[in-house]
N, C-alpha and C positions, 0 to 999 in steps of 0.2 A: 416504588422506591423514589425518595426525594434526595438532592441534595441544595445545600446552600450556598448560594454568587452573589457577588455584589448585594448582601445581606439580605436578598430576595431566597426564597422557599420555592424552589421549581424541582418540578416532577422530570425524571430521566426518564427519554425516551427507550421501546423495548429496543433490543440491536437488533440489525438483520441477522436472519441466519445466513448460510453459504448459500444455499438456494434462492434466495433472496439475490443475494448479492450476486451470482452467478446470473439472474435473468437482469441484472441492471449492469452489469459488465456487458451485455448483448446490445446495450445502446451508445457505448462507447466505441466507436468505428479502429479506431488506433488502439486499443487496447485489443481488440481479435485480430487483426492485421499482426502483432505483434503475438499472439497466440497466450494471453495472460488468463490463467483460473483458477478462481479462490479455491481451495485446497482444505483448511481449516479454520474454525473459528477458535477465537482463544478469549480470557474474560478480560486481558486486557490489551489484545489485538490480533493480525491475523495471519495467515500464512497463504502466499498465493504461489504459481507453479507457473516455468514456462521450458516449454520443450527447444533445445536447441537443433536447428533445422540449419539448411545451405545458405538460403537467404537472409539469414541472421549474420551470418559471418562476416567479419572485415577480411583485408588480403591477408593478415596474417594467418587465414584460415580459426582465428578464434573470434567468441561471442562476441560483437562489435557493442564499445562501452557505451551507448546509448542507451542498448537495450538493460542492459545492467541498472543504467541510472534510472530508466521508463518503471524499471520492475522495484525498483527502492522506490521510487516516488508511486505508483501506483498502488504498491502495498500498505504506504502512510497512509494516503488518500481513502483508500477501500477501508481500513480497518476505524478511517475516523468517522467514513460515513454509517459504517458498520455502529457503533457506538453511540451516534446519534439518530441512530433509528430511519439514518436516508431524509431527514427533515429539515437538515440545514445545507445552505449554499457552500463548498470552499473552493480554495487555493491556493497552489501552492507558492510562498514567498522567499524562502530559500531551501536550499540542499546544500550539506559535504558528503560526499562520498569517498571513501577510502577502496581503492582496488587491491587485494593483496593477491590475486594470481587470476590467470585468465583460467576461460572455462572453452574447452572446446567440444565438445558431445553431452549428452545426455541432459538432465534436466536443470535450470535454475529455479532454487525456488527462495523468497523474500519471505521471511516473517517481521512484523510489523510490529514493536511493542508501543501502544501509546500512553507517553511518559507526562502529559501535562495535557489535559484537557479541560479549556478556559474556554469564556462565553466569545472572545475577540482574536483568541490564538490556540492553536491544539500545535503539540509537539511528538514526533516519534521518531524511533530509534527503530532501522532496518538492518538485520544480519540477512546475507546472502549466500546461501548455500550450495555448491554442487552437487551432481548423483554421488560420490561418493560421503555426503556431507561436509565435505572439508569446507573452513569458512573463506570464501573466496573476495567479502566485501562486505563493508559496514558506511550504512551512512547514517545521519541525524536531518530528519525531515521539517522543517516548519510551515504549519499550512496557517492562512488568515480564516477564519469564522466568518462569512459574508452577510448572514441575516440567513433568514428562515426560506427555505423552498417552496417557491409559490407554484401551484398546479400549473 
């Protein structure tokens, strides 16, 4: 598969699969500390899963909103790198996140849709879901493209 950038002819990298991307989540030290695992892949981003535990919580005994932003920004992130194949450097250079209800138990899970993937900027749109599904938060992710990952 090719597409065309800045009027150049370049070949798309394969995506990771989840297995992929689940053994390179295992080199991210803050992203297992936080308990974050991709969950599904999707063709035009991904869905990742995190368990609410004790230690997550703030005093108002719900999911403390860091963890919320960690799992929108980690599921931008995964599903860009998921897309270029693990072969490029990124970043992330801003977030909005919208909270529309806290989550106190069961799972949150982020899917990741990426909405603009450019050679200098990738852009995605994260829904945040509860176990019951309900949408409990929406953000819009921007990461910078850094150059190519060097072994």
């Amino acid at each position: 598969m090719f597409f065309k950038e800045s009027g150049k002819i370049q070949e798309v990298p394969t995506p990771l699969t989840v297995k992929q991307l689940r053994d390179w989540t295992q080199k991210m030290p803050f992203g297992e500390l936080v308990g974050i695992r991709p969950v599904r892949a999707h063709k035009d981003g991904l869905t990742i899963a995190c368990t609410v535990r004790p230690e997550l919580l703030n005093t108002m005994n719900v999911l403390h909103g860091g963890v919320t932003a960690t799992m929108a920004d980690a599921a931008a992130g995964m599903a860009i790198v998921r897309l270029t194949g693990g072969l490029k450097r990124i970043t992330t250079v801003e977030m909005k996140l919208n909270y529309f209800k806290p989550v106190a138990e069961g799972t949150l899970t982020a899917r990741a849709y990426v909405i603009r993937m450019g050679s200098q900027i990738a852009v995605a749109r994260v829904d945040l879901h509860d176990h019951k599904k309900s949408l409990v938060g929406t953000a819009l992710v921007t990461y910078m493209v850094l150059g190519d990952l060097t072994p």
